[in-house]
N, C-alpha and C positions, 0 to 999 in steps of 0.2 A: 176208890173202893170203900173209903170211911162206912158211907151210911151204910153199903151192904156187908160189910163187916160188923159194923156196930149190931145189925138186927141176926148177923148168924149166931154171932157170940152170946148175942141175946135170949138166942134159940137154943143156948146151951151146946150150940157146933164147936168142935177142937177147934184151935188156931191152928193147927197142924193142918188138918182136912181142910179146913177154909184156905188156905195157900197151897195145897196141892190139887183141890179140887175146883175153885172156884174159878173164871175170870171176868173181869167186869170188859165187857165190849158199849160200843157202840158204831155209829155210820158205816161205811163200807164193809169194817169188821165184822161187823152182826150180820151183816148179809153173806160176807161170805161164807160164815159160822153154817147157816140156816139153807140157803140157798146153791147149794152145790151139786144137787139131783140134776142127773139126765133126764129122770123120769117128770120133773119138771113142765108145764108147757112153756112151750120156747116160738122167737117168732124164725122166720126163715133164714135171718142173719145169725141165730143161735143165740140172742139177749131174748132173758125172763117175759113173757107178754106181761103189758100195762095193769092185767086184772091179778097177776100172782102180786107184781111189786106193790100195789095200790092194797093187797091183803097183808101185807108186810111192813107195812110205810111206818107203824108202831116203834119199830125197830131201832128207829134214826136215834127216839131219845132215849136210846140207851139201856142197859140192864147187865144182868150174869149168864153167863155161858155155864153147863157144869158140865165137865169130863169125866168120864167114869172108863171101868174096865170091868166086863162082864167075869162073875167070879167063876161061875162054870168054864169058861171057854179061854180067860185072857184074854180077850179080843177087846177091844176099844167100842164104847157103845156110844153112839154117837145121837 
């Protein structure tokens, strides 16, 4: 998580909020981050069809997740 930490901090983000809020993913993880809709098209065996994952494929190398929690509601905003 260096470089995405180096540019939060640089951004003037807490280290606080960057470790509660932030996570660096990538492969599997970032899909399953992103990719958990039913609403999804899916083929008949229930895996992603070829044209969602192929819009997704970015994902592999990697990046930040951010978690939050809606202040109105406490709900988890995903």
């Amino acid at each position: 998580m260096y470089n995405n930490y180096s540019e939060f901090c640089q951004s003037r983000v807490h280290s606080h909020l960057i470790f509660l809020n932030f996570k660096e993913v990538s492969g599997d993880e970032a899909y399953d981050l992103l990719l958990y809709s039913d609403k999804l098209p899916r083929r008949n065996d229930g895996r992603l069809n070829g044209k969602t994952l192929e819009s997704y494929r970015f994902v592999e190398n990697g990046g930040w997740y951010v978690s939050a929690t809606d202040p109105e509601t406490g709900e988890e905003r995903l």
